[in-house]
MIMAR-82009 format. One record per residue (C-alpha): residue number from 0; x, y, z. Coordinates in steps of 0.02 Angstrom, whole numbers, plus 50000, padded with zeros to 5 digits. Layout:
residues N
<site seq="NUM" x="X" y="Y" z="Z"/>
...
//
This chain:
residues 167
<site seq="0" x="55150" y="53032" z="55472"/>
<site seq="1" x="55198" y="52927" z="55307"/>
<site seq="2" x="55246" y="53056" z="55157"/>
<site seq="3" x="55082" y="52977" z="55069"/>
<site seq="4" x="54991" y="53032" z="55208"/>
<site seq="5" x="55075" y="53205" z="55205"/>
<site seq="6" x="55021" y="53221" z="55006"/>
<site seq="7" x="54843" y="53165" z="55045"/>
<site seq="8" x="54821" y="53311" z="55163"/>
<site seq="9" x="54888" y="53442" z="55063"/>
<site seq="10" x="54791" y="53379" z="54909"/>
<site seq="11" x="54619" y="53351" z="55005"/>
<site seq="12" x="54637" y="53538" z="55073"/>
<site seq="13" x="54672" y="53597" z="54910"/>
<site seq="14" x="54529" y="53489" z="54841"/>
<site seq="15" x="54389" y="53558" z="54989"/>
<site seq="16" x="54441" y="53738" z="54950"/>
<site seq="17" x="54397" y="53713" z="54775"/>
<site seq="18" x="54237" y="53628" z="54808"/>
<site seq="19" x="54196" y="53776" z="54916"/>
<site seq="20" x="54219" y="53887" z="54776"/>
<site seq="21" x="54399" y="53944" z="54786"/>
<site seq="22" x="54545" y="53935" z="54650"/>
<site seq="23" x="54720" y="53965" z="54705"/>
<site seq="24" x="54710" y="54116" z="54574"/>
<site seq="25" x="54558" y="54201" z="54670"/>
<site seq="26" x="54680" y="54190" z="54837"/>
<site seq="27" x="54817" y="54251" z="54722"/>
<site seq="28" x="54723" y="54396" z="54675"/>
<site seq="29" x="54705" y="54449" z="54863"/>
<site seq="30" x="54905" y="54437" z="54866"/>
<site seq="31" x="54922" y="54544" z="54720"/>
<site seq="32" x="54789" y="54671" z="54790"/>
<site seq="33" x="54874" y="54673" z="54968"/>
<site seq="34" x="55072" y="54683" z="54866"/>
<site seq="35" x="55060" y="54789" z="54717"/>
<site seq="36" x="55062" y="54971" z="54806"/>
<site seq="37" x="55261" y="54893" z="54885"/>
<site seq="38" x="55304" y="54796" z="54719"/>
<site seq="39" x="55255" y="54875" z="54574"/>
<site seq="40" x="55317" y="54745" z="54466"/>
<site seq="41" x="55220" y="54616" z="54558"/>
<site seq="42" x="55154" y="54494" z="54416"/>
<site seq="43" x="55023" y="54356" z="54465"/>
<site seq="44" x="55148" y="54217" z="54433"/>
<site seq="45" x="55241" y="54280" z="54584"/>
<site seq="46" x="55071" y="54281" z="54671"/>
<site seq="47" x="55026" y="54105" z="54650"/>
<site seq="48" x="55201" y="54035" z="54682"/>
<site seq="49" x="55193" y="54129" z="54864"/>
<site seq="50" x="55007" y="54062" z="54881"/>
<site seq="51" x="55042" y="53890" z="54827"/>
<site seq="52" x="55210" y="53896" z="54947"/>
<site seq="53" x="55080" y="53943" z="55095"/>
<site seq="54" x="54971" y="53788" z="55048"/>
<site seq="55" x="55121" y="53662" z="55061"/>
<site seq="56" x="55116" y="53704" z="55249"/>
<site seq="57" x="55048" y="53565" z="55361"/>
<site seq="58" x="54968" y="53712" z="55505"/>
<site seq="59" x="54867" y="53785" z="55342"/>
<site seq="60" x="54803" y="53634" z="55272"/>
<site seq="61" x="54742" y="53589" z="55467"/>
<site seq="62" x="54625" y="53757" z="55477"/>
<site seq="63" x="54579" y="53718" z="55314"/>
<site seq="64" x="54490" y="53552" z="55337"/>
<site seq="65" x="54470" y="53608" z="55514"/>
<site seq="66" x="54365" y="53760" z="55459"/>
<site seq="67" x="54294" y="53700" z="55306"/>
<site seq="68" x="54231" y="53534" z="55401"/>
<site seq="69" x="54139" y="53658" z="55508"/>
<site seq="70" x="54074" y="53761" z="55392"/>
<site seq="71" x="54009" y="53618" z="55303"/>
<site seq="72" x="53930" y="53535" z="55456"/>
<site seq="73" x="53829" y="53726" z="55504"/>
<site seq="74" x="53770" y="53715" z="55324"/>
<site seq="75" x="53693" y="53552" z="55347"/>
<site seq="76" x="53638" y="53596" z="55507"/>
<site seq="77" x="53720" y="53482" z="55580"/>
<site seq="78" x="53796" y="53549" z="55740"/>
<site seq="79" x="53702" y="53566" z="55900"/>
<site seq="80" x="53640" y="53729" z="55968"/>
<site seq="81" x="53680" y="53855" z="56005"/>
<site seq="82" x="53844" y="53825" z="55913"/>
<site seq="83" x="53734" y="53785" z="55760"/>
<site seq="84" x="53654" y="53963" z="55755"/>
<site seq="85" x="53817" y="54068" z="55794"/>
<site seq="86" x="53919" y="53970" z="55644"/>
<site seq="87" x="53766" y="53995" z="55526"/>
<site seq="88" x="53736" y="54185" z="55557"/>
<site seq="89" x="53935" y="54209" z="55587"/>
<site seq="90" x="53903" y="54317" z="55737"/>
<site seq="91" x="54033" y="54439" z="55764"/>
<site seq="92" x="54070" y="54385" z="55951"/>
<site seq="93" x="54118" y="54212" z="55903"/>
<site seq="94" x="54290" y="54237" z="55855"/>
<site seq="95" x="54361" y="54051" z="55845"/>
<site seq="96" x="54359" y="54074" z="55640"/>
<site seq="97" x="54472" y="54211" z="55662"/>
<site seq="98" x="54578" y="54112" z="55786"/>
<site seq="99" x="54594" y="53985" z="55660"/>
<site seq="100" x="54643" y="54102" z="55535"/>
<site seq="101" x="54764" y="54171" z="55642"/>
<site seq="102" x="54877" y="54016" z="55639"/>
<site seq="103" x="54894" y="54024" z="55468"/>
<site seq="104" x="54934" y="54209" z="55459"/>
<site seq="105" x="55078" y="54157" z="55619"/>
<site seq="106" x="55152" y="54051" z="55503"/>
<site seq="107" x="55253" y="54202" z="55426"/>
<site seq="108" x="55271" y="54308" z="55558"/>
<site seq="109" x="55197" y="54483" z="55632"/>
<site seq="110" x="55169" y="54583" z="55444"/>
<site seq="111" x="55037" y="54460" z="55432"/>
<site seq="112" x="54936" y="54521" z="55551"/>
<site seq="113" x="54907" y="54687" z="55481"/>
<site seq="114" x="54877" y="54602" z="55307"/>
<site seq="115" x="54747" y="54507" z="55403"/>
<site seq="116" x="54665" y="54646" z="55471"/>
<site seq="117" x="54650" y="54759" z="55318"/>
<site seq="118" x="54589" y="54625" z="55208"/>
<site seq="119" x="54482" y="54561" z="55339"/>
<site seq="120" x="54385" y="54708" z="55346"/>
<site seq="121" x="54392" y="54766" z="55159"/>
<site seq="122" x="54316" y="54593" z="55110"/>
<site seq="123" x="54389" y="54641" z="54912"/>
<site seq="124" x="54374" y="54485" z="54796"/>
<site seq="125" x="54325" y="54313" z="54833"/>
<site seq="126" x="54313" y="54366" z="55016"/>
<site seq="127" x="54150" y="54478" z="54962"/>
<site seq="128" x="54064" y="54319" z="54871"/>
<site seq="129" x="54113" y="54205" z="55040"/>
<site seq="130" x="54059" y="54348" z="55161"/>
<site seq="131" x="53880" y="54339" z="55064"/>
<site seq="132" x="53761" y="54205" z="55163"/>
<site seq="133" x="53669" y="54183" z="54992"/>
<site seq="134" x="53812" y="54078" z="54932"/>
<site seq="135" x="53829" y="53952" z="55080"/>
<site seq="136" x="53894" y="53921" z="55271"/>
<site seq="137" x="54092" y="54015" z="55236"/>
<site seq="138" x="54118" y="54068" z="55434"/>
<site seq="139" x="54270" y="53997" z="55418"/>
<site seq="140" x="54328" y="53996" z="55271"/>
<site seq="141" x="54331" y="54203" z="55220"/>
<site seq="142" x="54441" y="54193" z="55373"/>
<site seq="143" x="54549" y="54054" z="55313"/>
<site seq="144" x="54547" y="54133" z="55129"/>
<site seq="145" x="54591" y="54314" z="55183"/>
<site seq="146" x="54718" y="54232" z="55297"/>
<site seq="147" x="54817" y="54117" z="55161"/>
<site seq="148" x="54820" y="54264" z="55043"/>
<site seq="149" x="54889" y="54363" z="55203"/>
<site seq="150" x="55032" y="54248" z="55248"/>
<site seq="151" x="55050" y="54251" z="55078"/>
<site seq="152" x="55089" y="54411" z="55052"/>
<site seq="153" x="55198" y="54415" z="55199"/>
<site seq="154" x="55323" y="54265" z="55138"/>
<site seq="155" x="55326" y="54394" z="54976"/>
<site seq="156" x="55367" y="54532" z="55069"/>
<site seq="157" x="55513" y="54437" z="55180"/>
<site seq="158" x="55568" y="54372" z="54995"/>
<site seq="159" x="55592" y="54545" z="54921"/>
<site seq="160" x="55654" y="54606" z="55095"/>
<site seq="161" x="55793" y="54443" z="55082"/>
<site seq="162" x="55824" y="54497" z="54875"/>
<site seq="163" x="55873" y="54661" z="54905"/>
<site seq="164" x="55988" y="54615" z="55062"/>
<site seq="165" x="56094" y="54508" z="54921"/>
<site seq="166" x="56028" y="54352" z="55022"/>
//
C-alpha cells in the first residue's frame, strides 16, 4: 500500500467517525475519565495526543470503516435478515462488534481490556448518546468508540509507566 493510500485511510476513518457524530475530543474525554483517578495531572492535551496516536494505527482505522460501514448499511436496512434485525436492535448475543473492538483495544496490550470492560458497561459520555437507538444504527461504533478511548488510555498508562522508569 502507496503512503497516499495509507493517508486516505486514516483520513476517511477520521472523516466517517465524525459524520457519525464523534470528535476526537468526545473520545478524549473517555481517556481523561478512564486516567484521571492514576494521573492527577492528566490535562486533555495529553488526552488527545494519546487518542490521535491510537487513530494513526492502520488495525483501528480497519474496525472503523469496517464497523461504521456496517452500522451504516443496518441503518439503511440494507443487510439481509436475520443479520439485519440483530445489528439494528444490537442484541446482546451478537458479539462480533465487540470482537471488532477488541482488536483495537489488542493494539496496546492486556490493561486495555479492563479499560474496555469498565467503560463498556458504564456507557459515560459519547458512549451514552451512541448506546441510544433514537440517534441512529451505532452497534458498532460505541464498541469501536469505547475501545479507541481504551487503547488510548492504555498507551498513556505504558507512557507514564516508561517516564517514571527514566526511559
Amino acid at each position: 500500500m502507496s503512503e497516499n493510500e495509507k493517508d486516505i485511510t486514516e483520513q476517511t476513518a477520521r472523516e466517517w467517525l465524525t459524520n457519525r457524530g464523534v470528535k476526537i475530543e468526545d473520545i478524549a474525554e473517555l481517556v481523561y475519565y478512564l486516567q484521571v483517578k492514576y494521573y492527577p495531572d492528566l490535562t486533555m492535551d495529553l488526552c488527545i495526543k494519546n487518542v490521535n496516536r491510537v487513530l494513526s494505527k492502520r488495525e483501528v482505522q480497519n474496525a472503523i470503516l469496517t464497523g461504521i460501514q456496517l452500522d451504516k448499511l443496518g441503518e439503511e436496512g440494507k443487510l439481509e435478515q436475520p443479520l439485519q434485525g440483530i445489528i439494528e436492535r444490537d442484541e446482546g448475543l451478537y458479539g462480533v462488534d465487540e470482537i471488532v473492538a477488541l482488536s483495537i483495544v489488542n493494539v496496546y496490550g492486556s490493561i486495555g481490556f479492563t479499560n474496555y470492560g469498565y467503560i463498556d458497561k458504564e456507557k459515560p459520555g459519547i458512549l451514552k448518546y451512541l448506546n441510544d437507538k433514537d440517534n441512529g444504527c451505532h452497534t458498532f461504533l460505541d464498541d469501536i468508540v469505547g475501545a479507541i478511548a481504551a487503547a488510548a488510555s492504555s498507551r498513556l498508562a505504558h507512557s507514564a509507566e516508561a517516564a517514571e522508569a527514566g526511559d
